[in-house]
C-alpha positions as CSV (number, residue, x, y, z in Angstrom):
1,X,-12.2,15.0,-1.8
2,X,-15.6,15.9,-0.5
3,X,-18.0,14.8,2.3
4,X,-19.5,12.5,-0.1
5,X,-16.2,10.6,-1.2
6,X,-14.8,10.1,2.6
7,X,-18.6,8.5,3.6
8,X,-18.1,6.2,0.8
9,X,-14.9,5.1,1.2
10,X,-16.0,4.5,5.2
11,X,-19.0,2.1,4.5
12,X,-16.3,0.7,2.3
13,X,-14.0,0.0,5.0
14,X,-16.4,-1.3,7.1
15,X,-18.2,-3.6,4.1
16,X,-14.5,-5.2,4.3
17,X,-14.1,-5.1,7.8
18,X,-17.7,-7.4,8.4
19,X,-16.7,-9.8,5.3
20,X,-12.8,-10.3,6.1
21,X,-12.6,-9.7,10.1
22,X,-10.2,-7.2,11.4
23,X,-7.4,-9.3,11.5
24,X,-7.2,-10.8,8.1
25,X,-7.3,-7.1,6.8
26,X,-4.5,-6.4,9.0
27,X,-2.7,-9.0,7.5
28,X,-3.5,-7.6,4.5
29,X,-2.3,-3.9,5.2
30,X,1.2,-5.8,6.5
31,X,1.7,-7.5,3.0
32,X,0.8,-4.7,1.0
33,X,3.3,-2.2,3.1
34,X,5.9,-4.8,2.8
35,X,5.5,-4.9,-1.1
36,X,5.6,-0.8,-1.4
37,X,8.9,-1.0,0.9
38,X,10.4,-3.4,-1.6
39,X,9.1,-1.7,-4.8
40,X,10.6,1.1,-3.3
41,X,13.7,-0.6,-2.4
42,X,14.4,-2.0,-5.7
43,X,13.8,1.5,-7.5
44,X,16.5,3.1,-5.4
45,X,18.9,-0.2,-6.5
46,X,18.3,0.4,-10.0
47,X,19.1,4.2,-9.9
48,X,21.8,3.9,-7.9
49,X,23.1,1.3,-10.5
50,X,22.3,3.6,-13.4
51,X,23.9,6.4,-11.5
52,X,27.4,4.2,-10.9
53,X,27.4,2.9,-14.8
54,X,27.5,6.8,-15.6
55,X,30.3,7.9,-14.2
């Protein structure tokens, strides 16, 4: 990832900062890290439960 990418991905940030307001993009961040936890969650379930139904 060069110079280039990172500058981009900044005036991004801060395009979404100026339109949304810092807290609703903190609100934002929250939900989404809340979603991975639970993706994450239920993948473990299901491999445990494919790991039990083998033995």
């Amino acid at each position: 990832m060069g110079f280039r990418n990172f500058g981009s991905l900044i005036l991004i940030f801060l395009i979404l900062m100026m339109v949304f307001g810092t807290q609703r993009l903190r609100d934002v961040g929250n939900d989404l890290a809340v979603a991975i936890r639970s993706f994450r969650k239920g993948l473990q379930e299901d491999q445990d439960e494919k790991e039990g139904n083998k033995q």
